[in-house]
C-alpha positions as CSV (number, residue, x, y, z in Angstrom):
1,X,10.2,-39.2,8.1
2,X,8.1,-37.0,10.0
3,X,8.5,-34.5,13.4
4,X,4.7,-35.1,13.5
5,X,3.3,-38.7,13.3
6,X,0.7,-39.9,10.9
7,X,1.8,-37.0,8.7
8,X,1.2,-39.3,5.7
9,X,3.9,-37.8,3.8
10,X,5.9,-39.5,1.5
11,X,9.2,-39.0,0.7
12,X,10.1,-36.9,-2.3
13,X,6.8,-36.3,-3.0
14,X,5.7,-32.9,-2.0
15,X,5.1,-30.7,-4.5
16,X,3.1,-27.8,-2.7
17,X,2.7,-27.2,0.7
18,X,0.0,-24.9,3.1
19,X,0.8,-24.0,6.7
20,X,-1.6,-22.5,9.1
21,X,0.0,-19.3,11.5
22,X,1.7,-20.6,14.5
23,X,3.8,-23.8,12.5
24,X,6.9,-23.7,11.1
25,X,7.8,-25.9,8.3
26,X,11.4,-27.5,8.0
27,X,12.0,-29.8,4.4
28,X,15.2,-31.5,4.5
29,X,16.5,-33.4,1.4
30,X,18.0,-36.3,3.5
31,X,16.9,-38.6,5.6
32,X,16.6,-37.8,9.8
33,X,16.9,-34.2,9.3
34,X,20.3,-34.4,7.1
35,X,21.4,-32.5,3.8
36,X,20.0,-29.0,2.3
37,X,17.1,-27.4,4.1
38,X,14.8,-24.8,3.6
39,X,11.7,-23.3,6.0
40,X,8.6,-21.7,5.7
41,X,6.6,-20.2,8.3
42,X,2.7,-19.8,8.5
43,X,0.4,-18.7,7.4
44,X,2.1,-19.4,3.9
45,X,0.8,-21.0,0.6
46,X,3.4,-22.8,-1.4
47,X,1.7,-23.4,-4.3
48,X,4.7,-24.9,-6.7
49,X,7.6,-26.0,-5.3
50,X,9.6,-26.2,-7.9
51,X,9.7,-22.3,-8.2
52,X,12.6,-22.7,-5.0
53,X,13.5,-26.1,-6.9
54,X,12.2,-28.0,-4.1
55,X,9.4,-29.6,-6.2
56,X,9.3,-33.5,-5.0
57,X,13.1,-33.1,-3.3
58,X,12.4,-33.1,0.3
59,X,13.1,-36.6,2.4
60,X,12.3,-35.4,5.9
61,X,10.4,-32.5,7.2
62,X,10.2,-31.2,10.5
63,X,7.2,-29.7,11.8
64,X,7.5,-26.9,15.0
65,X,5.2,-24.8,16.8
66,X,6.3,-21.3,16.9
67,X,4.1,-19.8,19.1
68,X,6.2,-19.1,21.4
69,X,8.1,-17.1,19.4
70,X,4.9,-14.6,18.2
71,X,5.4,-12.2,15.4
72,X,4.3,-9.5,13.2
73,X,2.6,-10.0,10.3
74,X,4.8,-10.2,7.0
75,X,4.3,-7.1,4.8
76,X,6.2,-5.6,1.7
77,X,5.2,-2.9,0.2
78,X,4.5,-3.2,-3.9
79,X,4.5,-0.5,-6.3
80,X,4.1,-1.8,-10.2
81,X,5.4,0.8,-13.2
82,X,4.3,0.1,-16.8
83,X,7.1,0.8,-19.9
84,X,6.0,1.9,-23.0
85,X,8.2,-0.8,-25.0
86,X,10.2,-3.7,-24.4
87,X,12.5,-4.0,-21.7
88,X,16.2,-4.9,-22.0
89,X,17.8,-3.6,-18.9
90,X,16.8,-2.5,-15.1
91,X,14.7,0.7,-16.3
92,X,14.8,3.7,-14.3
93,X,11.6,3.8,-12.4
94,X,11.2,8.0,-13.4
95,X,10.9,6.8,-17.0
96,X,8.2,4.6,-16.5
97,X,4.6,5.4,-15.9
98,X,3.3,4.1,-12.4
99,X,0.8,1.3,-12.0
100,X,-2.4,1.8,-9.4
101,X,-1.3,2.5,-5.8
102,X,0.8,0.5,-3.9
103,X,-0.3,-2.7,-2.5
104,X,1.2,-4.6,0.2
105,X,2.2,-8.7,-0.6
106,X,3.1,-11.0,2.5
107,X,6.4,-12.3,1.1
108,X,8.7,-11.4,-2.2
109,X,7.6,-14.9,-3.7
110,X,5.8,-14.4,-6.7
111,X,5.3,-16.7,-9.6
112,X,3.3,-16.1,-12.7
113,X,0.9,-13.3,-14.0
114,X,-2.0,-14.4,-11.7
115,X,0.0,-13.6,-8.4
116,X,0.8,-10.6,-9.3
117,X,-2.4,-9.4,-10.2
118,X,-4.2,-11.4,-6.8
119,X,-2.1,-8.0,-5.4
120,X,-2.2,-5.3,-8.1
121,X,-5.3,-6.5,-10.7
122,X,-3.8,-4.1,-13.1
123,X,-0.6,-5.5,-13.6
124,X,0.5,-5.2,-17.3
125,X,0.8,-8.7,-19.2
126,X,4.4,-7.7,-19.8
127,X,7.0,-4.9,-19.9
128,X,6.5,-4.0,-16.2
129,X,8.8,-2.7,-13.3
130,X,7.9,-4.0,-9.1
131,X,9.7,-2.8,-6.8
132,X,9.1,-4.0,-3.1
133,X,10.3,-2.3,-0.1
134,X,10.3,-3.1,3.3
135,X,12.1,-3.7,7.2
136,X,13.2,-6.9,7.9
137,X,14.1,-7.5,11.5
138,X,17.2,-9.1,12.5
139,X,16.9,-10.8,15.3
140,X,20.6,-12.6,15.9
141,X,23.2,-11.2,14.6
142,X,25.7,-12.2,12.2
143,X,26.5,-13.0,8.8
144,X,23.4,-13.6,6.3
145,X,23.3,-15.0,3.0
146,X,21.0,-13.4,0.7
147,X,19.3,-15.0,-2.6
148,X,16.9,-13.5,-5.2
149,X,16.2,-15.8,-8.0
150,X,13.9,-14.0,-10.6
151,X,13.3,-14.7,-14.8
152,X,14.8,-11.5,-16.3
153,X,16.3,-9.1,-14.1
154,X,15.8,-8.4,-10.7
155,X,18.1,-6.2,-8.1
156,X,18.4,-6.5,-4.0
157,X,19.4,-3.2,-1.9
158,X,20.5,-3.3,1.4
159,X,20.5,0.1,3.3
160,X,20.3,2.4,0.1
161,X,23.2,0.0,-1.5
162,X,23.2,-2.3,-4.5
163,X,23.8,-5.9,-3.1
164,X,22.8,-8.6,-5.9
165,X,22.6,-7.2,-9.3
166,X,20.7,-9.9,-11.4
167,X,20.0,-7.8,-14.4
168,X,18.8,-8.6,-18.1
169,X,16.5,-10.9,-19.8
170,X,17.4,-14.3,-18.7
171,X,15.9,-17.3,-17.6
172,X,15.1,-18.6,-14.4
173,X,18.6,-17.2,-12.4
174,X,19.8,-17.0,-8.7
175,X,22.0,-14.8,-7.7
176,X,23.5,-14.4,-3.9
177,X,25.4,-12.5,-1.8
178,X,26.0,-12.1,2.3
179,X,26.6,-9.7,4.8
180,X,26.7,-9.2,8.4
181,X,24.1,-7.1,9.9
182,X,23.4,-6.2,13.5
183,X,20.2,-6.7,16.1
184,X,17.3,-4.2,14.8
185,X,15.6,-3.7,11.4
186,X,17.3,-3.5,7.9
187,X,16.2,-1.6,4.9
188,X,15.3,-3.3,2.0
189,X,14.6,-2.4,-1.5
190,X,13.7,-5.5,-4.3
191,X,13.1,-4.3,-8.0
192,X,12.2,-6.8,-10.3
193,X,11.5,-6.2,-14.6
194,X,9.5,-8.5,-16.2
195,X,10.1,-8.4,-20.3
196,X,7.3,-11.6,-21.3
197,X,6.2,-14.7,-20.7
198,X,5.6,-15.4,-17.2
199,X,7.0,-13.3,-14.4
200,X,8.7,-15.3,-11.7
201,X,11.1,-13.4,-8.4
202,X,12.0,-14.8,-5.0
203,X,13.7,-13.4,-2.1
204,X,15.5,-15.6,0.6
205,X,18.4,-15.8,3.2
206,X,19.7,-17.6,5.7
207,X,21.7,-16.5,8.9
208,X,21.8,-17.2,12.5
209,X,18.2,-15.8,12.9
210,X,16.6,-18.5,10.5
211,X,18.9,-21.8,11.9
212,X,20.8,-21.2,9.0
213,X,17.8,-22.6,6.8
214,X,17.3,-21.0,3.6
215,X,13.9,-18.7,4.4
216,X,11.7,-16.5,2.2
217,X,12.3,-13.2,3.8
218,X,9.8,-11.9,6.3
219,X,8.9,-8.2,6.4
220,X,8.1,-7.3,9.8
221,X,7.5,-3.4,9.3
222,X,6.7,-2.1,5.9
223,X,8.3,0.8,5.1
224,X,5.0,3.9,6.0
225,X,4.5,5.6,2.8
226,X,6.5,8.9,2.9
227,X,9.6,7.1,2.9
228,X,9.2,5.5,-0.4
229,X,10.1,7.2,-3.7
230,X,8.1,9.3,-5.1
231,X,5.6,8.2,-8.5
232,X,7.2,9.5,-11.4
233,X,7.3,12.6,-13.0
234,X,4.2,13.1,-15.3
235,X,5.7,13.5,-18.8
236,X,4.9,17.2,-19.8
237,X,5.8,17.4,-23.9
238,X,5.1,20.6,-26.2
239,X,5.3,20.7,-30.1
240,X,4.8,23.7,-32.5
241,X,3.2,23.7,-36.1
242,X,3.6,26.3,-38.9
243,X,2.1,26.1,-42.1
244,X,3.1,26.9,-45.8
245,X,1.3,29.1,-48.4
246,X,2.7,27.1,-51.6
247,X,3.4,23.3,-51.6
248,X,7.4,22.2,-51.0
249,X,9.0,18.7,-51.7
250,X,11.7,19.4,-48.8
251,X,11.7,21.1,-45.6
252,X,11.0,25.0,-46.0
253,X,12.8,27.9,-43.8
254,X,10.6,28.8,-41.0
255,X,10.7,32.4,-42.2
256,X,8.3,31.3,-45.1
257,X,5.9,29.6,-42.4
258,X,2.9,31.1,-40.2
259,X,2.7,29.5,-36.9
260,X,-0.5,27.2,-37.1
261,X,-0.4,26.4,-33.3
262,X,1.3,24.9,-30.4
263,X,0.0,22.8,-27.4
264,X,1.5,21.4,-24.1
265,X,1.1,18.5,-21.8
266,X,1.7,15.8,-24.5
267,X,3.0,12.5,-23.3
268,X,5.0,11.1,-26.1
269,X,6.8,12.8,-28.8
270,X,5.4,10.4,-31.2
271,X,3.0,11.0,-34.1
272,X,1.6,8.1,-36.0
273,X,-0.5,9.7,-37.8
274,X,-1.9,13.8,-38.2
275,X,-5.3,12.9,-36.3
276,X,-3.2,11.8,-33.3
277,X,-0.9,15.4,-34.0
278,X,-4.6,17.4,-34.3
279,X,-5.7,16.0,-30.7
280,X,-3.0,18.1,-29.0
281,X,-2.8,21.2,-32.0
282,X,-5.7,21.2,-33.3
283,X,-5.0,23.6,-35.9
284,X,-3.1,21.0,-38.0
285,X,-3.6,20.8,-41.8
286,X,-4.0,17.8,-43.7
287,X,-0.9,18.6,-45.9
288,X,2.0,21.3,-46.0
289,X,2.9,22.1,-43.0
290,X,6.5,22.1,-40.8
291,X,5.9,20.5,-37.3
292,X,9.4,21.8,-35.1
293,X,10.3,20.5,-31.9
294,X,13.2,21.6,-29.7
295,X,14.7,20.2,-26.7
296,X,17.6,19.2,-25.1
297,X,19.1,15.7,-24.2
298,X,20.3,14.8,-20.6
299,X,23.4,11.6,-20.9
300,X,23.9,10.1,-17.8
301,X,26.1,7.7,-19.0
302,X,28.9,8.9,-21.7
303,X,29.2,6.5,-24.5
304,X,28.5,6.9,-28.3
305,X,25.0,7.2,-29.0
306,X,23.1,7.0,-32.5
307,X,20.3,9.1,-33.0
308,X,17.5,8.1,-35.7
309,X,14.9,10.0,-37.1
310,X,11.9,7.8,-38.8
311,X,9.1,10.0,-41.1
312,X,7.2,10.3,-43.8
313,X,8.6,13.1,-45.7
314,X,11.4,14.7,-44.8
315,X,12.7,15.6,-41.4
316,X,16.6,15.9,-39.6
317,X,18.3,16.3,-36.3
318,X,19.9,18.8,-35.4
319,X,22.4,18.0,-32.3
320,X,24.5,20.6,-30.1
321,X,23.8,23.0,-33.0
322,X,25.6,20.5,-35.0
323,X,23.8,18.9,-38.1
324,X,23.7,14.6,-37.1
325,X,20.5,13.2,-39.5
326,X,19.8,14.5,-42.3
327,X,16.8,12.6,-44.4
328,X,15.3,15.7,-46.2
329,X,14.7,13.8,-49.2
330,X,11.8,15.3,-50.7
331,X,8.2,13.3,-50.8
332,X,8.6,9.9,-49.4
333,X,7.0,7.4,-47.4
334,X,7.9,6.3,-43.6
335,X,12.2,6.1,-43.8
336,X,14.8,6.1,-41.1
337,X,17.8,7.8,-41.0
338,X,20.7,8.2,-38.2
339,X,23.8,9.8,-37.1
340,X,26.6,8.9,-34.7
341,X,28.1,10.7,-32.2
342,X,30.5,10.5,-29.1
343,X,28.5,12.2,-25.9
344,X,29.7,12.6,-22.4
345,X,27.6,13.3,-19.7
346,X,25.9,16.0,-19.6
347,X,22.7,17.9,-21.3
348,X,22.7,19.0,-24.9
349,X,20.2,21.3,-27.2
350,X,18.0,19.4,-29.7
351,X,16.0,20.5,-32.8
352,X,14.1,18.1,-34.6
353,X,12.0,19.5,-37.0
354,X,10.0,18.1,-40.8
355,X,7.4,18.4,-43.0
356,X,4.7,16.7,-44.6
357,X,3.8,17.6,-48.2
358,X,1.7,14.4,-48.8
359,X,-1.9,14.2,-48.0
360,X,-1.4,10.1,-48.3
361,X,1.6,9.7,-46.2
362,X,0.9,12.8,-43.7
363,X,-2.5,10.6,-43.1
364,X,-0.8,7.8,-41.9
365,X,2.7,8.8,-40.6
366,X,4.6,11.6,-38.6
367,X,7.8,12.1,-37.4
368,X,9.3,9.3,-34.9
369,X,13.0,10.3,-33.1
370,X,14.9,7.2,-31.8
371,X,17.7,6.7,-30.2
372,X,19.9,3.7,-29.9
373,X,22.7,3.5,-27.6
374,X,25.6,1.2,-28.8
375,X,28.5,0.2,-26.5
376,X,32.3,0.6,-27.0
377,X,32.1,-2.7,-29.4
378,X,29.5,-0.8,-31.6
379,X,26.7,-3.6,-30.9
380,X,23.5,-2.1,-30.3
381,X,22.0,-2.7,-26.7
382,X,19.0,-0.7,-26.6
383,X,16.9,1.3,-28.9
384,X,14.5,4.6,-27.4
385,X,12.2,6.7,-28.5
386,X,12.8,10.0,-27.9
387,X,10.5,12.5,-26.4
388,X,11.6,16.1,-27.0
389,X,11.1,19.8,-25.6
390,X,9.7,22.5,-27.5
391,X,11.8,26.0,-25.9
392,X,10.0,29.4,-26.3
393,X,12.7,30.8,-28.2
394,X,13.1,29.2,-31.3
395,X,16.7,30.1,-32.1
396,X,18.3,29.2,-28.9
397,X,16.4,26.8,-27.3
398,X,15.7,26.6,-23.4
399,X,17.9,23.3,-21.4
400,X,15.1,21.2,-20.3
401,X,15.6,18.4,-18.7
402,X,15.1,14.7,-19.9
403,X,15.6,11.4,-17.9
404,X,17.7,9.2,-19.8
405,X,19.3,5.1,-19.0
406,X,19.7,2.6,-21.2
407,X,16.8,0.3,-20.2
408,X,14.5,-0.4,-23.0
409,X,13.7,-0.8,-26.5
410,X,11.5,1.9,-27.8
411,X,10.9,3.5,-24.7
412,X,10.0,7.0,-24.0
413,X,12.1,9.4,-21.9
414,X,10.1,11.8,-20.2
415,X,11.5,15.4,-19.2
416,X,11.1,16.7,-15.9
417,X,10.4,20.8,-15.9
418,X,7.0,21.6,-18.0
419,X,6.8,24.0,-20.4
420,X,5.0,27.4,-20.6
421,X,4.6,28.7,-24.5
């Protein structure tokens, strides 16, 4: 049954719907108008139903004109950031790397790797962060029910406050929660991490101002540009080499080294082999030769973390001035090692520092610090790479800064003050 005759639908049997501006869109999934309901307004482009599990279900639908009710056009604003490895968690946006520029999508309602891009071509395949902001107008007041239904976690923040947490890897999950808001515009914030497969988040509600139908949320004022965060900080990395006048099969004291060189403005604390170490030092040997780093580590969140150190050859970890790893083992090839520790919040001093006395392994392997954070149970919840300062003094090492949550797998955390040597 139709509000608009010869409409030559069936019932349940709409599976995608298109509406032109000026028509609003009412399914109900009884007959005359009765049971569940949700509404659309146009312009809109409903390809797949079944994404608000409405695929096929709808019995009636009512058909209005809503030009007499004229509105602004619907408009989010869409920033994508990029992880460099797999998501677990909500990551902290300042650990990621940011994606293009920010792009503006008509509705939070996006489903599959192809809408995405349609907004922001350069969208990553997987291991991604959007985050949507925008002012949606109340126009009654009263008490709203909000919905975001995502695959793998997604977040809703209302005014600057966490509403809906719908966090971790998950399937296809809906998550709700109301509150009463006033005449005049609300701040919104969406953030939404895709881990793989295909991407998939929706944002709804329902409240006086939408005949309590269940709507997709309508922006009417994005947010202008200077009152969205910031990109992130540009991860600023230095490293040090020294080199050795006789060959060693474990890690030498720097007072029998000569410092080989020392660069800035590296990205990752992450060697995989000594071509990718040369591109920053350049001075780098093929063989013998101590690579130190020294930083500090910021914990936001006190727990007990387990630090691992991966290299070919010999390297260790020096925490808090505190010995933690310890794999100087002589010659070897790639091998991890890792210590435990207790940490609240707070920042602590970092040396990590090896060497590489094999022309075969130093080829094809340097030092890799990771981190894995495990939880009062002792289960492992993430595993991080970790990025480390280089201080200008190299017995007491400069607090630098690093941002730190337990988001990812064999992610890096960037620091946030650069580094002059």
């Amino acid at each position: 049954m139709c509000a608009v005759r010869d409409c030559k639908a069936l019932p349940q049997a709409i599976s995608s719907i298109k509406i032109p501006d000026g028509l609003k869109v009412t399914m109900y999934s009884g007959l005359y108008f009765t049971g569940s309901a949700i509404s659309y307004e146009g312009p809109a482009d409903i390809q797949c139903l079944s994404w608000e599990s409405w695929s096929n279900l709808a019995k009636s639908v009512k058909i209005e004109s809503i030009e007499d009710r004229p509105r602004s056009d619907t408009e989010w604003t869409m920033k994508v950031f990029k992880a460099d490895g797999d998501l677990v968690n909500m990551p902290a946006i300042h650990a990621l790397d940011v994606v293009g520029e920010p792009v503006a999508v008509p509705w939070i309602n996006l489903h599959g790797l192809d809408e995405f891009r349609k907004y922001q071509p350069i969208t990553p395949s997987k291991n991604f962060l959007a985050v949507f902001w925008g002012l949606p107008e109340v126009r009654q007041p009263g008490q709203y029910e909000i919905c975001v239904t995502s695959t793998d976690g997604s977040q809703v923040f209302v005014q600057d406050e966490l509403l809906i947490n719908n966090d971790g890897r998950h399937a296809q999950t809906t998550k709700c929660a109301t509150r009463s808001f006033g005449l005049g515009k609300v701040k919104m914030e969406v953030r939404y991490f895709h881990y793989e497969d295909a991407p998939s988040v929706l944002l709804m509600w329902k409240g006086p101002g939408t005949d309590e139908n269940m709507m997709v949320v309508r922006c009417e004022d994005k947010m202008a540009l200077d009152q969205i965060p910031p990109d992130t900080v540009k991860s600023d990395w230095a490293a040090r080499v020294f080199t050795t006048s006789r060959s060693y099969v474990s890690i030498p004291d720097l007072d029998m080294c000569t410092l080989a060189g020392s660069a800035t403005g590296i990205p990752r604390a992450s060697f995989d082999s000594v071509f990718a170490l040369r591109k920053y030092i350049k001075e780098t040997p093929d063989v013998n030769f101590l690579w130190v780093l020294y930083g500090s580590v910021r914990i936001r969140q006190p727990g007990m973390y387990t630090f691992c150190s991966c290299s070919a050859d010999g390297s260790r970890i020096i925490l808090d001035n505190l010995a933690l790893v310890d794999t100087n083992t002589g010659i070897h090839e790639r091998d991890c090692n890792c210590g435990t520790r207790t940490l609240a919040a707070g920042e602590y001093p970092i040396q990590v520092e090896g060497y590489d006395g094999s022309a075969q392994t130093g080829a094809n392997e340097m030092v890799k610090a990771r981190l894995i954070l495990r939880n009062p149970f002792t289960r492992p919840v993430f595993y991080l790479t970790l990025p480390l300062d280089l201080s200008a003094n190299l017995c007491r090492p400069t607090s630098l800064g690093i941002l730190f949550l337990p988001s990812c797998n064999d992610c890096g955390i960037r620091h946030v003050t650069s580094l002059a040597l």
